[in-house]
ZADO-651909 format. One record per residue: residue number from 1; chain; residue in one letter; x negated, y negated, z of N, C-alpha, C in turn. Coordinates in pm, whole numbers, plus 50000, padded with zeros to 5 digits. Layout:
// residues N
(node NUM,A,A,(X,Y,Z),(X,Y,Z),(X,Y,Z)),
...
This chain:
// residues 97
(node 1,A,X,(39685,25564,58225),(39761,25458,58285),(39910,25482,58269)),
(node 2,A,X,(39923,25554,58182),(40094,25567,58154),(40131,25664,58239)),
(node 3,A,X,(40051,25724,58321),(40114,25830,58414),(40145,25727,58535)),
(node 4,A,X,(40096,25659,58577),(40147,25578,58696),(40206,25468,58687)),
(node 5,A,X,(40271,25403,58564),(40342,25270,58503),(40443,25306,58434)),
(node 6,A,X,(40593,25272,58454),(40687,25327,58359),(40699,25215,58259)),
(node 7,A,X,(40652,25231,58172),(40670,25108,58032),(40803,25096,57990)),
(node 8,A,X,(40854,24943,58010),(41000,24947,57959),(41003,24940,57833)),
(node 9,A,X,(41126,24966,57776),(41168,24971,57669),(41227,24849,57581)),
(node 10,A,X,(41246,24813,57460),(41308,24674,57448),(41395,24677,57452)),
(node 11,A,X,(41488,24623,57484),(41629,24546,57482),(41700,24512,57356)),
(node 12,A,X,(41798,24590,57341),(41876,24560,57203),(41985,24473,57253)),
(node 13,A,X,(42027,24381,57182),(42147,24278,57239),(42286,24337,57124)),
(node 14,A,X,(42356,24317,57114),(42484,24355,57047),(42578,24227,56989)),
(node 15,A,X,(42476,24101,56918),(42573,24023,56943),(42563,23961,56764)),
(node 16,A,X,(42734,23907,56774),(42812,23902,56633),(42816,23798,56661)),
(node 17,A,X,(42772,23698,56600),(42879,23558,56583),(43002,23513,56552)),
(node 18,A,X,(43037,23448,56593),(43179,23373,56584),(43214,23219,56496)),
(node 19,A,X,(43333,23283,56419),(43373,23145,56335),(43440,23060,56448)),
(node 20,A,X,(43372,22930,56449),(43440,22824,56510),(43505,22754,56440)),
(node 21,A,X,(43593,22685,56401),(43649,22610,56341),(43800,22504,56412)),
(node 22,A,X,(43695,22385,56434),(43753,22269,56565),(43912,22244,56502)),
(node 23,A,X,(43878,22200,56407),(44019,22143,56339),(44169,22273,56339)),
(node 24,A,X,(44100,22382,56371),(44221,22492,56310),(44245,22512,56472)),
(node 25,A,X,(44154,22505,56576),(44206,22527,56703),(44302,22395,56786)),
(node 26,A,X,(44253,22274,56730),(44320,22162,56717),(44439,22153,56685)),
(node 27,A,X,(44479,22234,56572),(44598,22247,56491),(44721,22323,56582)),
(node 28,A,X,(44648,22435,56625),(44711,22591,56701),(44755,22483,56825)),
(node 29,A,X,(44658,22418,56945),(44694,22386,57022),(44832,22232,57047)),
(node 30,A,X,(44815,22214,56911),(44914,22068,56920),(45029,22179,56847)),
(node 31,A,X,(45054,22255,56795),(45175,22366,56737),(45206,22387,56865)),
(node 32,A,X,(45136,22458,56920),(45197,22516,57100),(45264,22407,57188)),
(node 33,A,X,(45191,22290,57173),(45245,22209,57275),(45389,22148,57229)),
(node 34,A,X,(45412,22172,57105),(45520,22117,57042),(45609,22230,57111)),
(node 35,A,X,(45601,22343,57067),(45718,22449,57085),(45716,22418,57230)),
(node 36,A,X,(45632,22384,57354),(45646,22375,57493),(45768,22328,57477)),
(node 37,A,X,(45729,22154,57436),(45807,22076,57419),(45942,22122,57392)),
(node 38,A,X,(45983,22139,57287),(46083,22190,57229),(46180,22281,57273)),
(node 39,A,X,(46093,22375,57333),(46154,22475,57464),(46185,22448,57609)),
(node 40,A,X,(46133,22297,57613),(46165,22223,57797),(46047,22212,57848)),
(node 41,A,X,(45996,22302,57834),(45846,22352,57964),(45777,22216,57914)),
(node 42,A,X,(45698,22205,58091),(45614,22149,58069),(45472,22139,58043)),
(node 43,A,X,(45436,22013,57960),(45311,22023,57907),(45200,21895,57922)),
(node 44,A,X,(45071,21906,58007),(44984,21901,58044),(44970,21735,57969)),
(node 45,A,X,(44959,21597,58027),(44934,21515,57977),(45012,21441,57894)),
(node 46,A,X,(45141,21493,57894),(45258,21411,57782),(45283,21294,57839)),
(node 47,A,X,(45361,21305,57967),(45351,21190,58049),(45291,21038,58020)),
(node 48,A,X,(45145,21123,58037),(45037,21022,58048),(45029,20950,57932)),
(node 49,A,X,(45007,21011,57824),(45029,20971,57674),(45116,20879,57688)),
(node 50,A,X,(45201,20875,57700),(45341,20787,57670),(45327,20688,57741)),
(node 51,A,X,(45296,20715,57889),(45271,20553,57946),(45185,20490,57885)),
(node 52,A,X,(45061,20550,57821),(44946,20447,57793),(44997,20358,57665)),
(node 53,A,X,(45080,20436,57568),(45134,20417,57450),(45219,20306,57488)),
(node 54,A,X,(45351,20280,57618),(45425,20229,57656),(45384,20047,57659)),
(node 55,A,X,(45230,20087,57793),(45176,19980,57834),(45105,19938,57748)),
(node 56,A,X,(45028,20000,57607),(44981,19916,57523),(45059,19834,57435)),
(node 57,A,X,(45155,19917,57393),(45272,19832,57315),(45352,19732,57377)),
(node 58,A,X,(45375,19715,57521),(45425,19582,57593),(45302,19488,57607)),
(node 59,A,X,(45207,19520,57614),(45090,19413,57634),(45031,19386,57543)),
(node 60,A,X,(45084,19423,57397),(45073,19323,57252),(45183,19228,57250)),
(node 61,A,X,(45307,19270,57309),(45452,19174,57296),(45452,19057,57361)),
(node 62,A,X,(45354,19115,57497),(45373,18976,57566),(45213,18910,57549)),
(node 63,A,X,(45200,18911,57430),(45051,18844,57452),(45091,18716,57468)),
(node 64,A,X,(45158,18612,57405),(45210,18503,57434),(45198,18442,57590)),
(node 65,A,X,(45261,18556,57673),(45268,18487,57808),(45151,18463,57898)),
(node 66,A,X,(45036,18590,57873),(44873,18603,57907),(44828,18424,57854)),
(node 67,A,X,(44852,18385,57780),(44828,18302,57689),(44832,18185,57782)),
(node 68,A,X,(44974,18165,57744),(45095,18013,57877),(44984,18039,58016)),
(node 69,A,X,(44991,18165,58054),(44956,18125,58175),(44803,18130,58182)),
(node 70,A,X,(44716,18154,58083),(44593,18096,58133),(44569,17956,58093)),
(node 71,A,X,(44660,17888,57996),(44701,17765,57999),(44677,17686,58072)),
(node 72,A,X,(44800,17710,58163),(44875,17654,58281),(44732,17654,58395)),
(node 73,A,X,(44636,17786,58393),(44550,17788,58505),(44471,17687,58488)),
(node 74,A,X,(44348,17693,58354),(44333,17559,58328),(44349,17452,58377)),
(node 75,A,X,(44483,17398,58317),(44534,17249,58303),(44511,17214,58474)),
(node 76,A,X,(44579,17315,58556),(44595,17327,58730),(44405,17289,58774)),
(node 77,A,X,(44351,17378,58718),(44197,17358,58745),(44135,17233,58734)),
(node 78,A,X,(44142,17130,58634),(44106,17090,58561),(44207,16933,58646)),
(node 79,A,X,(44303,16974,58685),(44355,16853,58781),(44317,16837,58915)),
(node 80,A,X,(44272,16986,58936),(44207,17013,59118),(44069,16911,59104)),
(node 81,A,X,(43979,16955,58989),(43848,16918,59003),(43890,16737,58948)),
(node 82,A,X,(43939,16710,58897),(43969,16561,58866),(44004,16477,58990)),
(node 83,A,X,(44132,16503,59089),(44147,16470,59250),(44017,16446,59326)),
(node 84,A,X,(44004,16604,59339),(43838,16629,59371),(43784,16485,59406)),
(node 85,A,X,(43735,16487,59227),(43642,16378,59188),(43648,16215,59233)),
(node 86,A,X,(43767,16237,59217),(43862,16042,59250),(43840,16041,59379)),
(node 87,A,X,(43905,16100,59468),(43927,16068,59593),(43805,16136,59718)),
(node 88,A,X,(43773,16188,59698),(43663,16246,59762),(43512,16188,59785)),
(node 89,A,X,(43431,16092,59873),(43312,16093,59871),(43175,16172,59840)),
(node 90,A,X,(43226,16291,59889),(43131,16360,59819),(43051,16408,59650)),
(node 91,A,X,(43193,16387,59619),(43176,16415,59474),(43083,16238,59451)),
(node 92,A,X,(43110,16121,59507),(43086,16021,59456),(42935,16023,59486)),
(node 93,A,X,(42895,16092,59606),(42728,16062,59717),(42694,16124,59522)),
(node 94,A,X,(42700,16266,59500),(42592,16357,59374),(42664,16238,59244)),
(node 95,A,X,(42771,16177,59219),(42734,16107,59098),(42654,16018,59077)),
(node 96,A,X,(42594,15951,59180),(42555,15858,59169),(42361,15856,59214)),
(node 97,A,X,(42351,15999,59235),(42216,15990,59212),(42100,16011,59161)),
């Protein structure tokens, strides 16, 4: 049978593993982006960073006003459905049955 079948051979692979280590490539890539920085060039997402940083830190300052004005929506609501109620027949036909 071996005269008419070429029997393959096995397969040797050549392979080394690699040290990964997240935190030290973490390290390398925020070093680089600094010197970008530092050197002018631009770098990938700074921008963005900063606005989010921007808009979170104004929308703790003005929590106060989120506040007033759901207040205010309320109180406005809460006088619509009261009118409503007074002057309107309809509201009077469902109280009363």
């Amino acid at each position: 049978m071996g005269i008419f079948f070429k029997t393959p051979k096995h397969r040797v692979f050549n392979y080394q593993p690699l040290y990964y280590d997240p935190r030290k490539e973490e390290l390398e890539e925020k070093i680089e982006n600094q010197r970008k920085r530092d050197a002018g060039e631009y770098v990938p997402g700074d921008n963005v960073r900063k606005g989010f940083h921007r808009i979170k830190y104004e929308s703790k300052r003005s929590g106060g006003a989120s506040m007033l004005i759901r207040l205010i929506s309320v109180i406005t609501l809460g006088i619509v459905v009261y009118l409503l109620m007074r002057f309107t027949d309809a509201f009077d036909f469902f109280m009363n049955l």
